[in-house]
C-alpha positions as CSV (number, residue, x, y, z in Angstrom):
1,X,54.5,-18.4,-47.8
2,X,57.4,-16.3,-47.0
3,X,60.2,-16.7,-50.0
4,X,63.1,-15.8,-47.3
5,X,62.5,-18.8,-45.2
6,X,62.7,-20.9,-48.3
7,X,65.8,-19.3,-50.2
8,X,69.2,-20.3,-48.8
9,X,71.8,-17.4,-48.1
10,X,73.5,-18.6,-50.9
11,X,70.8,-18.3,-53.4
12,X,70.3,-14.4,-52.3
13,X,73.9,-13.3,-52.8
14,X,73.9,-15.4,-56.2
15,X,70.1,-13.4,-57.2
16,X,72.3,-10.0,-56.3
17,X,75.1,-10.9,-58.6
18,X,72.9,-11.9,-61.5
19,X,70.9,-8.7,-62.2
20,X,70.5,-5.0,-62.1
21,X,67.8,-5.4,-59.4
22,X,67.2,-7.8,-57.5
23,X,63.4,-7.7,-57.3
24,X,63.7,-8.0,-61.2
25,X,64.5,-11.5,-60.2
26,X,63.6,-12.8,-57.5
27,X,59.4,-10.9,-57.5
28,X,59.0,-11.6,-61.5
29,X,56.6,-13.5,-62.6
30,X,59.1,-16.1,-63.2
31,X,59.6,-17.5,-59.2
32,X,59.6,-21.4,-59.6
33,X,62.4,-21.2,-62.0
34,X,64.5,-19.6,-58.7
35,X,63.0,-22.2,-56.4
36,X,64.5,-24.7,-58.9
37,X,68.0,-22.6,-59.5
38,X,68.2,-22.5,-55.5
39,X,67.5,-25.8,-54.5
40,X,71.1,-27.3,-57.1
41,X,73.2,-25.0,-54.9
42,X,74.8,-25.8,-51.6
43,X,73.7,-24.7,-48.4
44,X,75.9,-22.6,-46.9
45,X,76.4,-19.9,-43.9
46,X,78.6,-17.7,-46.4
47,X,76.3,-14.6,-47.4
48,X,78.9,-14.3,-51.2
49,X,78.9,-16.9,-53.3
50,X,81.5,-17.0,-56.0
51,X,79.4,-17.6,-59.0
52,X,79.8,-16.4,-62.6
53,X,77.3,-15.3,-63.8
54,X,77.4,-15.1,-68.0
55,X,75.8,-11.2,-67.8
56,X,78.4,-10.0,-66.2
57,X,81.4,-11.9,-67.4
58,X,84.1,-9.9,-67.4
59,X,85.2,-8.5,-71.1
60,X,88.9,-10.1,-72.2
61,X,91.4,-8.5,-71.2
62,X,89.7,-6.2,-68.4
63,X,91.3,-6.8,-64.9
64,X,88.9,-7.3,-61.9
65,X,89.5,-3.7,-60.9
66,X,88.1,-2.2,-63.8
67,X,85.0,-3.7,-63.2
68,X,83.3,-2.5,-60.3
69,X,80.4,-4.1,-58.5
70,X,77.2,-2.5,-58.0
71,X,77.8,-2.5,-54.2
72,X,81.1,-1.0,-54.7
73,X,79.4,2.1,-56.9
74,X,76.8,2.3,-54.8
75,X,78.6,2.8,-51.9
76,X,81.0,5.5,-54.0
77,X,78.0,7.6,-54.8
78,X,75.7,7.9,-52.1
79,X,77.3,6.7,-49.0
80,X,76.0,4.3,-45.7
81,X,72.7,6.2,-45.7
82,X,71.8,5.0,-49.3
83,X,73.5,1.7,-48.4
84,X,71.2,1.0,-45.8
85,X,67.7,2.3,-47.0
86,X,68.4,-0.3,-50.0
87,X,69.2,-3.1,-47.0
88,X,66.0,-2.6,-45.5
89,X,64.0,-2.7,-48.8
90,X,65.1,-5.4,-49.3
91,X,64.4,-6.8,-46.1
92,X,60.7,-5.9,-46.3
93,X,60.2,-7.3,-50.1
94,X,62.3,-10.6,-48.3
95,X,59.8,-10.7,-45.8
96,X,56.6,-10.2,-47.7
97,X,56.8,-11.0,-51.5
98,X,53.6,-10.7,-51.9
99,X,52.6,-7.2,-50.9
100,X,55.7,-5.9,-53.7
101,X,54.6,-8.3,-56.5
102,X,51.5,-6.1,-57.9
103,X,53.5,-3.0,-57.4
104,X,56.6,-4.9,-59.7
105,X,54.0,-5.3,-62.5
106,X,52.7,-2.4,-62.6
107,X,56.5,-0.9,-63.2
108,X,56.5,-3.3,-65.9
109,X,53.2,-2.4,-67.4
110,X,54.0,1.4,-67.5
111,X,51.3,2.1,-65.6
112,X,53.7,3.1,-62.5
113,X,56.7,4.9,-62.9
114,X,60.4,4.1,-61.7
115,X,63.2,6.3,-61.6
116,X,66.1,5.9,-64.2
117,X,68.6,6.1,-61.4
118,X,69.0,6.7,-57.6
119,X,70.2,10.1,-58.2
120,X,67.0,11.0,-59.8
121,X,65.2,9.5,-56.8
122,X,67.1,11.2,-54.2
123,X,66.6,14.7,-55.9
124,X,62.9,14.0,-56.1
125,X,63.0,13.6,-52.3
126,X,65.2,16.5,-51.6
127,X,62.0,18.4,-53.6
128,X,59.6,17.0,-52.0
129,X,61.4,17.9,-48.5
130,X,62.0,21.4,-49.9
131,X,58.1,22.3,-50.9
132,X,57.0,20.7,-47.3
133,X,59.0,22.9,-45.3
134,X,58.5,25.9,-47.5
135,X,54.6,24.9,-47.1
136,X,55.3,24.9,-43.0
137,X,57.0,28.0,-43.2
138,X,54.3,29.8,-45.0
139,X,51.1,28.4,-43.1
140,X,53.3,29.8,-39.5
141,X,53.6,32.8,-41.0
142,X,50.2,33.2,-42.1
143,X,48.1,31.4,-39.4
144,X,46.0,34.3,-38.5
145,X,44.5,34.5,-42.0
146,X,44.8,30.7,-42.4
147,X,42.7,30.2,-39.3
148,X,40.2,33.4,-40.1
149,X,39.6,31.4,-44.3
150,X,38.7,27.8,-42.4
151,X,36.5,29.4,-40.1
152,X,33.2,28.1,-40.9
153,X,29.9,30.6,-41.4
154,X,28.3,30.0,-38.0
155,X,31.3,31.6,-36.3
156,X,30.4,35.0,-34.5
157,X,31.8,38.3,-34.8
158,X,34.2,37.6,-31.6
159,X,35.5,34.6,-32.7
160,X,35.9,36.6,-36.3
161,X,38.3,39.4,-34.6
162,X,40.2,36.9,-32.1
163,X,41.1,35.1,-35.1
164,X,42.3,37.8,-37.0
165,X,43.8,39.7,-34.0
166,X,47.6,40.6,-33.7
167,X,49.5,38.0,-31.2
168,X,51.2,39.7,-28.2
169,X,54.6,41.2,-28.7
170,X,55.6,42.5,-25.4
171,X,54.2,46.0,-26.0
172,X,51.1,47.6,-26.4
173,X,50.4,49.2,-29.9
174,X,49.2,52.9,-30.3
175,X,45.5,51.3,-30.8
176,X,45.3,49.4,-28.2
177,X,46.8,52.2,-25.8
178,X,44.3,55.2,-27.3
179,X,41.1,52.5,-26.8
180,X,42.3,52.1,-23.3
181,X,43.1,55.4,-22.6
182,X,39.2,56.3,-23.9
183,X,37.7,53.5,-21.4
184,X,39.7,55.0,-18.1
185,X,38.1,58.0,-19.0
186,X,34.8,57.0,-18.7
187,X,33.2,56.5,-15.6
188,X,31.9,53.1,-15.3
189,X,27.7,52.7,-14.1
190,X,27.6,51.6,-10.8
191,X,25.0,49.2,-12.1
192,X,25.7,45.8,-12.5
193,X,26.4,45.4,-16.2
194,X,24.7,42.0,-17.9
195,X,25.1,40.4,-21.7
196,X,22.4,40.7,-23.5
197,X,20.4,37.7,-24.0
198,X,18.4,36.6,-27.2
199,X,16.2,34.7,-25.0
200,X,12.9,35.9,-23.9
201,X,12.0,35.7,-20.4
202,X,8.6,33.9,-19.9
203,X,6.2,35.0,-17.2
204,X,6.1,32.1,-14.0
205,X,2.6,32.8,-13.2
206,X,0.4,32.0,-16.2
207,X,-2.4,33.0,-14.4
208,X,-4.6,36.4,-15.5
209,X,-4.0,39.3,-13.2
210,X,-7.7,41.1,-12.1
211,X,-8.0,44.3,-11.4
212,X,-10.1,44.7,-8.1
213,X,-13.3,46.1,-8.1
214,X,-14.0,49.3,-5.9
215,X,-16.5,47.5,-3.3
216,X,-13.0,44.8,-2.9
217,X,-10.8,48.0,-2.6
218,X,-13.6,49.3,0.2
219,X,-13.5,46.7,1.9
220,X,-9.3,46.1,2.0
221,X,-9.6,49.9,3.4
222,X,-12.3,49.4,6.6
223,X,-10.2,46.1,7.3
224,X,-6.7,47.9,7.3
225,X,-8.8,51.2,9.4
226,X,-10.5,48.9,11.8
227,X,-6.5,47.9,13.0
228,X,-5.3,50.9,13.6
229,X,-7.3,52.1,16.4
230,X,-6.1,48.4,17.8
231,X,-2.8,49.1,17.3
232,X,-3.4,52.2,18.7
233,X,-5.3,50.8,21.6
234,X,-2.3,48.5,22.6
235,X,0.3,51.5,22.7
236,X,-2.1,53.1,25.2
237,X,-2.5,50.3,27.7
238,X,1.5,51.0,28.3
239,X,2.4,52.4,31.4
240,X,4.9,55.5,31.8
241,X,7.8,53.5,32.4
242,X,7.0,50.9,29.7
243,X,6.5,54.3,27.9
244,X,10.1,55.8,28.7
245,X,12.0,52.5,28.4
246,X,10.8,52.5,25.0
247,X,11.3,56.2,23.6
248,X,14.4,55.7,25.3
249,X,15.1,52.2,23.1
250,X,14.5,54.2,20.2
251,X,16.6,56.9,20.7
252,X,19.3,54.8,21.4
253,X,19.0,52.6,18.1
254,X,19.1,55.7,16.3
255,X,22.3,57.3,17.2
256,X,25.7,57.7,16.1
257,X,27.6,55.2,18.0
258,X,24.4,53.2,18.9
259,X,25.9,50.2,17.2
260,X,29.4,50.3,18.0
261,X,31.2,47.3,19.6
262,X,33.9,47.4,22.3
263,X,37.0,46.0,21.2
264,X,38.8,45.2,24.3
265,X,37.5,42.6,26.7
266,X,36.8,45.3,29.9
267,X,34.4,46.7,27.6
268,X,32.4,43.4,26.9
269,X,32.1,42.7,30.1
270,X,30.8,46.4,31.1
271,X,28.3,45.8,28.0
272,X,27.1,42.4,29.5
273,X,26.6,43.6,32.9
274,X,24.6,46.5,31.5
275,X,22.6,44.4,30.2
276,X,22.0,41.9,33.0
277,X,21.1,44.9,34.9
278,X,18.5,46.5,32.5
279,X,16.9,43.0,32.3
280,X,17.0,42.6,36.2
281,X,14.7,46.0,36.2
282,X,12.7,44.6,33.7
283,X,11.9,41.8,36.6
284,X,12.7,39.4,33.4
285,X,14.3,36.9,36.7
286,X,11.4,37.0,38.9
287,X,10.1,34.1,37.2
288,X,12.8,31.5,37.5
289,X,12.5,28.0,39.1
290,X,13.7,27.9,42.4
291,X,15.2,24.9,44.1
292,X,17.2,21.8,43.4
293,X,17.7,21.2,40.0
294,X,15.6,17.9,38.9
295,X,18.4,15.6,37.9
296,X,17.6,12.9,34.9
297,X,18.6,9.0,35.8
298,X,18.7,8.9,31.9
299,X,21.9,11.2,31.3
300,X,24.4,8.9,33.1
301,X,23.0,5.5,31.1
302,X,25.5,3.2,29.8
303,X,22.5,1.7,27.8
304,X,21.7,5.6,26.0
305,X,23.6,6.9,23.6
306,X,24.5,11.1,24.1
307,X,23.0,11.9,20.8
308,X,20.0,9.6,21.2
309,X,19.3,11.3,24.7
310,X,19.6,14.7,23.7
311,X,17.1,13.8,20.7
312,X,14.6,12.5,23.0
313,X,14.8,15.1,25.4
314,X,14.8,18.1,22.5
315,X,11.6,16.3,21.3
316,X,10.1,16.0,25.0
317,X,10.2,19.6,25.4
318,X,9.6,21.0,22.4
319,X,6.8,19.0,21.7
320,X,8.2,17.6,18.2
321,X,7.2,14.4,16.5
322,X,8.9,12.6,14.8
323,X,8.3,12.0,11.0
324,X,7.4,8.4,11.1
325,X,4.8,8.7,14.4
326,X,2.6,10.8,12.0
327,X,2.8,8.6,9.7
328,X,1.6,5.8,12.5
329,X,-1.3,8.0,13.1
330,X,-2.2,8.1,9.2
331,X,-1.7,4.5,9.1
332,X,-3.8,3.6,11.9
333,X,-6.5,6.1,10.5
334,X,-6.8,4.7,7.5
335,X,-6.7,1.0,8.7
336,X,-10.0,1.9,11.4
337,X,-11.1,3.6,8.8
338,X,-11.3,0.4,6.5
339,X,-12.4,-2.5,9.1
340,X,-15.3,0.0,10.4
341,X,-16.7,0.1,6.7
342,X,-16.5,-3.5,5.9
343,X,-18.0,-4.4,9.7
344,X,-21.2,-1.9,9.0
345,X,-21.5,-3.3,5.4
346,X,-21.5,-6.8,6.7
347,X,-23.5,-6.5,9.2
348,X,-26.5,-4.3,7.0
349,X,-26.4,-7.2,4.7
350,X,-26.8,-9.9,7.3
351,X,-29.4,-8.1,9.1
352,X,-31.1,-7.3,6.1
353,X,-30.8,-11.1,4.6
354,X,-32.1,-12.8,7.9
355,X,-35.1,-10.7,7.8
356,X,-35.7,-11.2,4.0
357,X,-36.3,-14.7,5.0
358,X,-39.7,-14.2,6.7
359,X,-40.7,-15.4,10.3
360,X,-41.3,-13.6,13.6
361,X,-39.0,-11.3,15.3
362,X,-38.1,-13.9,17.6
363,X,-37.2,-16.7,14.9
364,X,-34.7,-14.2,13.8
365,X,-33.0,-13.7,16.8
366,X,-32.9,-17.7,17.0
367,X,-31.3,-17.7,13.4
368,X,-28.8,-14.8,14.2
369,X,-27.6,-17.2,17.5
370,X,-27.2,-19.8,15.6
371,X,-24.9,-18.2,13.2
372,X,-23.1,-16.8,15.9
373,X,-22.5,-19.7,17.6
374,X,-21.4,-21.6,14.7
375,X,-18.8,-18.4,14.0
376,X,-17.5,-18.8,17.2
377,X,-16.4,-22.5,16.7
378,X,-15.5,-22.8,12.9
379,X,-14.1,-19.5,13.1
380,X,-12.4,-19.1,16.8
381,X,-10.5,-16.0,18.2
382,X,-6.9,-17.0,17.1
383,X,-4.7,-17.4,20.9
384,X,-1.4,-15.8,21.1
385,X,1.6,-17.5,22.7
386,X,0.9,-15.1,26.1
387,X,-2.4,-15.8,26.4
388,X,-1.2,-19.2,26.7
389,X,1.4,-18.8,29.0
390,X,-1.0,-16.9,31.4
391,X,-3.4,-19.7,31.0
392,X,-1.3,-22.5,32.1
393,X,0.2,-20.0,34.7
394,X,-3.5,-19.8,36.3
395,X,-3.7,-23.3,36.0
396,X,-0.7,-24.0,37.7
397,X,-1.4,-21.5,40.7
398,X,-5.0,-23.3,41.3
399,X,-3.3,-26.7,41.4
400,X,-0.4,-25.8,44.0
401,X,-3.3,-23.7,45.7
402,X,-4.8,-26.9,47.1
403,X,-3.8,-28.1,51.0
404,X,-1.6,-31.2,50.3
405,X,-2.8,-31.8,54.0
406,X,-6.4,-33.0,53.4
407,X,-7.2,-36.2,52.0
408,X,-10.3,-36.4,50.2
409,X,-12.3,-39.5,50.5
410,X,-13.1,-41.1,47.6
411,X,-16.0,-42.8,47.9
412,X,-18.1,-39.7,48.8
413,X,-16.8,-38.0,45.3
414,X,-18.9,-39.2,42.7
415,X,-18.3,-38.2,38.9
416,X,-21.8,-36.8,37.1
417,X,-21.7,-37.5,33.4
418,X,-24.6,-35.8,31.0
419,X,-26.6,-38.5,29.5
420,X,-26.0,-38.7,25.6
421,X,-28.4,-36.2,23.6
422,X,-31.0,-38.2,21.5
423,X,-31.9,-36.4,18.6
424,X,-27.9,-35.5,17.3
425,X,-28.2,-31.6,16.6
426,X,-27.3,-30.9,12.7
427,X,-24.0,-29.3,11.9
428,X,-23.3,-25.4,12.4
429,X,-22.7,-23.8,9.2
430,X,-21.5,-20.0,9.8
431,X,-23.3,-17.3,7.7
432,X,-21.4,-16.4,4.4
433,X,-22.4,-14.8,1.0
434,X,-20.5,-15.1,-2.1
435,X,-22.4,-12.6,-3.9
436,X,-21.5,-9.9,-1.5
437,X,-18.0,-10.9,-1.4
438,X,-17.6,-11.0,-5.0
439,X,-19.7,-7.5,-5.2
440,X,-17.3,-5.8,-2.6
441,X,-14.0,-7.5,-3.8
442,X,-12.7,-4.3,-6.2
443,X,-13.0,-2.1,-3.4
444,X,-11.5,-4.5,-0.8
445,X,-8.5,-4.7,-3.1
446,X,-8.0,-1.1,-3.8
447,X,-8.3,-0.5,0.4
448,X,-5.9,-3.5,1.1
449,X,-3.3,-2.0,-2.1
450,X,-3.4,1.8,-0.7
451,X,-3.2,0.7,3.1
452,X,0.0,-1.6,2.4
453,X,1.4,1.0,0.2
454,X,1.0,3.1,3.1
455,X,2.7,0.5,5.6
456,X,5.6,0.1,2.8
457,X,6.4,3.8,3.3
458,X,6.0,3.9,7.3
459,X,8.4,1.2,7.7
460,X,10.8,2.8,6.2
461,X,10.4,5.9,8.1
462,X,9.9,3.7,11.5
463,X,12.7,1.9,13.2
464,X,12.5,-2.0,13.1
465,X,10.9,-2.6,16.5
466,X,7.5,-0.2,15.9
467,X,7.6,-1.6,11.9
468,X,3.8,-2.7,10.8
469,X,2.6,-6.2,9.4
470,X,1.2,-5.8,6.1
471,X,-2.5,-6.7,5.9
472,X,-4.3,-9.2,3.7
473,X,-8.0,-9.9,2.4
474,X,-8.5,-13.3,3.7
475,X,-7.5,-12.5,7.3
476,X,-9.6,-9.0,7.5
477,X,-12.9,-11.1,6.2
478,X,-12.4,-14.0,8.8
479,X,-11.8,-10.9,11.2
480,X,-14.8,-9.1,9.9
481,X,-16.9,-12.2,10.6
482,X,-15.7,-13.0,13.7
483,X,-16.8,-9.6,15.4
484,X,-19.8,-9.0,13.5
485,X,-21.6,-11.8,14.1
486,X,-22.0,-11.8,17.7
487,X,-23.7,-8.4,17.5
488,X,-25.8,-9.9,15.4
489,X,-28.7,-10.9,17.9
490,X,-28.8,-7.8,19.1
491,X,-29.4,-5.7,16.0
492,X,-32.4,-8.2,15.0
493,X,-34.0,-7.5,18.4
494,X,-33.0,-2.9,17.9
495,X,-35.0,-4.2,14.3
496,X,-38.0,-5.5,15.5
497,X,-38.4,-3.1,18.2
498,X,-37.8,-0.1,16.2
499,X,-40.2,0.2,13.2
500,X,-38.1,3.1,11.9
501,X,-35.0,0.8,11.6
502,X,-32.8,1.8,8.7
503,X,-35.1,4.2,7.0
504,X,-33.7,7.5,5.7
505,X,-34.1,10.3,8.4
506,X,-35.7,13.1,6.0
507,X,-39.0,14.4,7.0
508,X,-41.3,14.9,3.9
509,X,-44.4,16.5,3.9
510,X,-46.6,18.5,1.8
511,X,-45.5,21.4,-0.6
512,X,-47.0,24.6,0.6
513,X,-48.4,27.7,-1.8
514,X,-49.1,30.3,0.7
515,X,-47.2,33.3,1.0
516,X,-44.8,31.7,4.0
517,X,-44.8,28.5,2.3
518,X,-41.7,26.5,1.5
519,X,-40.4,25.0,-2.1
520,X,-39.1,21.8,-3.1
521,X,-35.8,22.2,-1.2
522,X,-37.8,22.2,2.3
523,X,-38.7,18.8,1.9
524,X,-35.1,17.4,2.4
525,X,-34.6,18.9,5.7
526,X,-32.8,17.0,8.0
527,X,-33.2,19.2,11.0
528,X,-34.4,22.2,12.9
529,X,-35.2,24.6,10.1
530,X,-32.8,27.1,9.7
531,X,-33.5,31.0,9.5
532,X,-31.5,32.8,6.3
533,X,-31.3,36.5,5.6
534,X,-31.2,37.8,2.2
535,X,-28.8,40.9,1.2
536,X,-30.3,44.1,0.2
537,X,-31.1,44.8,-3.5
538,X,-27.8,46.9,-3.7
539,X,-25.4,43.9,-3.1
540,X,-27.1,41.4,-5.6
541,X,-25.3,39.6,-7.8
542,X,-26.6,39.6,-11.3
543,X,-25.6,39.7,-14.5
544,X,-24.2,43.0,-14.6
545,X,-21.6,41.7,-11.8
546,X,-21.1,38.4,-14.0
547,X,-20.0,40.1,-17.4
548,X,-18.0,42.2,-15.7
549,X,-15.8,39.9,-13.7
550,X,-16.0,37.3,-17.0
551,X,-14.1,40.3,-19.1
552,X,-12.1,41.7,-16.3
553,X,-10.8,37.7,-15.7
554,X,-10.4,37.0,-19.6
């Protein structure tokens, strides 16, 4: 709680009057008795009171002028400055008690000293104030050896002397003008000087150097002799003038003012024309289309913008593709790439499943059109929204097609309906195997993963109206099945007319001992036997050759 906002102004002129201090009052120990003292007197706006207080009664007969007030001697002594420190003290203390109150006991307990008098105080302060400036004075003066003491033991040798280093004056001093004289007169390296570096620079290549051998360095020098005589041969095939034009070239390259400009523009004109001329001799013009000039619809387009056109036509002529089409041509790579495994794998396992089952060649054909048939209706080829329009379109045309002149009778047109089938057929059930799909999944997953991956990154690349569809599992099976199985027949009848269907093609026979027989190896042979021709004994590789390249490598 804030004492000022509960002590009339009344009360605080009577606590001045009635002590020495008036924190020895009002922040003792002994508050309530104040609050009690304050609350009998009448509030009033008058900041003095007249109130007698008995300590400072005045002595019989002593006239009021011989008394002075402590504000009065106050004021004699030390003036408006003092005057008004002491207002604002006792402002703060007014505002908050309770931050003084520990500090008042302590004075009272010794353990905090007070000055006797304001005099003391001052001259305490005027101390204090000397010694700081004195202290300023000397650290200015000395800040060269101040900042060289504080200077902590990582500092460098630089740092050391910048620290300690005079501060400009305006002039040079003699040591400073004899060092510079002694650096003018040496010549400096034309070299470009560097700092030296306490790092250590690490080789890039990590890799071991090997010294070639003399048959590598042989063969480096027949290589490099057998182009010469080409070279040679080339410079021979020229003609005299070629010949001349070219000693000539050289000679001019090669002298003085070979490589001089003209400065003026009748001299860059008589250097162009020269050389339209020289390449008119040459017959460099012989060769250049003739005619009208082949104009393109495409330049004037409303619909094409310049930069778009010139694009086009830059990559047109110079035969450049664009980023994202080879990345089309990966894509569709690797997406033929997948459907033509999974259509061979599917169809080996059917082929090989319907024959497991035992019968003749021609019940497995029956099987296989079974299947087929049923694939084609439970599993149908999915119609797109222009197939459909040209459907009904052909529809349409052989309706309107039809004379509307001639009448049909109706009597003669008579309606043929098949006779109901006796014996219902059973349901079609197309061909599937769990096992196999559940035996393939992984690597379906992994191929469907990297191709989308792949699509991810092309349509990024591609513009939005050649973007790709991302592919999924369900929809390449049911795609798989749909074109397999119709081939199906076919590859039962290639199996029962071939007896050599699906076996490996490697002829084996019997090993051979005689003198032009053949090993193990020749029984693998997938072809015409080929003839190999062994090196002479001087270019074998053993394990001289070995040890030596193994230390020369290490």
């Amino acid at each position: 709680m804030n004492t000022a906002s509960i002590l009339p102004k009344s009360s605080i002129s009577l606590a001045l009057k009635c002590g020495p201090r008036p924190h020895d009052i009002l922040f003792s120990t002994r508050v309530p008795d104040l609050f009690r003292v304050a609350t009998t007197l009448p509030k009033t706006n008058s900041r003095s009171v007249s109130y007698s207080c008995p300590k400072f009664q005045d002595p019989p007969g002593a006239s009021k002028s011989q008394v002075p007030t402590d504000r009065g001697a106050i004021s004699e002594e030390d003036g408006a400055m003092r005057r008004r420190l002491e207002d604002l003290e006792e402002q703060s203390r007014l505002a908050n008690p309770r931050r003084h109150i520990k500090a008042i006991q302590a004075q009272e307990s010794g353990e905090l000293s007070t000055p006797s008098s304001g005099s003391e105080g001052l001259e305490a302060l005027k101390e204090r104030l000397s010694k700081k400036i004195q202290n300023a004075d000397f650290e200015s003066e000395h800040a060269g050896s101040i900042a060289y003491a504080r200077l902590s033991d990582a500092a460098g040798k630089e740092t050391r002397e910048t620290a300690m280093a005079r501060p400009w004056s305006g002039t040079d001093s003699l040591e400073d003008s004899v060092l510079r004289s002694l650096h003018e007169a040496t010549p400096r390296l034309r070299g470009k000087v560097t700092a030296p570096t306490s790092r250590t620079s690490l080789p890039t290549n990590l890799a071991p150097m090997r010294r070639m051998s003399k048959n590598e360095r042989i063969v480096s020098a027949r290589d490099r002799a057998g182009q010469y005589p080409l070279m040679k041969k080339a410079e021979s095939e020229l003609n005299d003038e070629e010949k001349e034009a070219r000693s000539r070239m050289f000679k001019e390259r090669f002298e003085p003012g070979a490589r001089a400009m003209p400065n003026t523009i009748q001299g860059l004109t008589a250097l162009a024309n020269e050389k339209i001329e020289e390449a008119i001799s040459k017959g460099m013009f012989k060769n250049l289309p003739k005619g009208p000039i082949e104009e393109d619809h495409h330049v004037g387009s409303p619909f094409i913008d310049t930069t778009e056109y010139l694009l086009n036509r830059m990559i047109q002529r110079q035969e450049i593709v664009p980023p994202w089409i080879e990345k089309q041509q990966e894509l569709q790579k690797e997406v033929k790439s997948f459907r033509g495994r999974i259509r061979a794998d599917w169809k080996r396992h059917v082929v090989r499943t319907i024959a497991s089952w035992g019968g003749t060649p021609e019940a497995w054909v029956s099987r296989a059109e079974e299947y087929a048939k049923a694939e084609r209706i439970v599993n149908p080829n999915p119609v797109t929204v222009h197939d459909e329009s040209i459907k009904s379109k052909s529809e349409t045309d052989q309706s309107s097609s039809t004379t509307p002149g001639v009448d049909i009778p109706i009597d003669k047109v008579s309606v043929k309906q098949d006779p109901e089938p006796q014996n219902p057929e059973r349901p079609l059930i197309p061909f599937r195997d769990s096992n196999w799909e559940k035996n393939e999944l992984a690597y379906h997953e992994v191929s469907i993963k990297n191709i989308n991956n792949m699509t991810r990154s092309y349509n990024l690349q591609a513009p939005s109206i050649a973007q790709r569809p991302f592919l999924t599992l369900k929809r390449e099976i049911l795609s798989c099945y749909r074109d397999v199985m119709p081939t199906i027949p076919a590859e039962m009848i290639e199996r029962a007319n071939n007896p050599n269907y699906g076996k490996s093609q490697l002829q084996l026979g019997e090993l051979k001992t005689d003198k032009g027989g053949e090993d193990l190896l020749s029984l693998l042979s997938t072809g015409e036997k080929g003839k190999v021709y062994d090196e002479s004994a001087s270019k074998a590789y053993g394990f001289k050759q070995f040890w030596k390249d193994l230390f020369s490598r290490a």
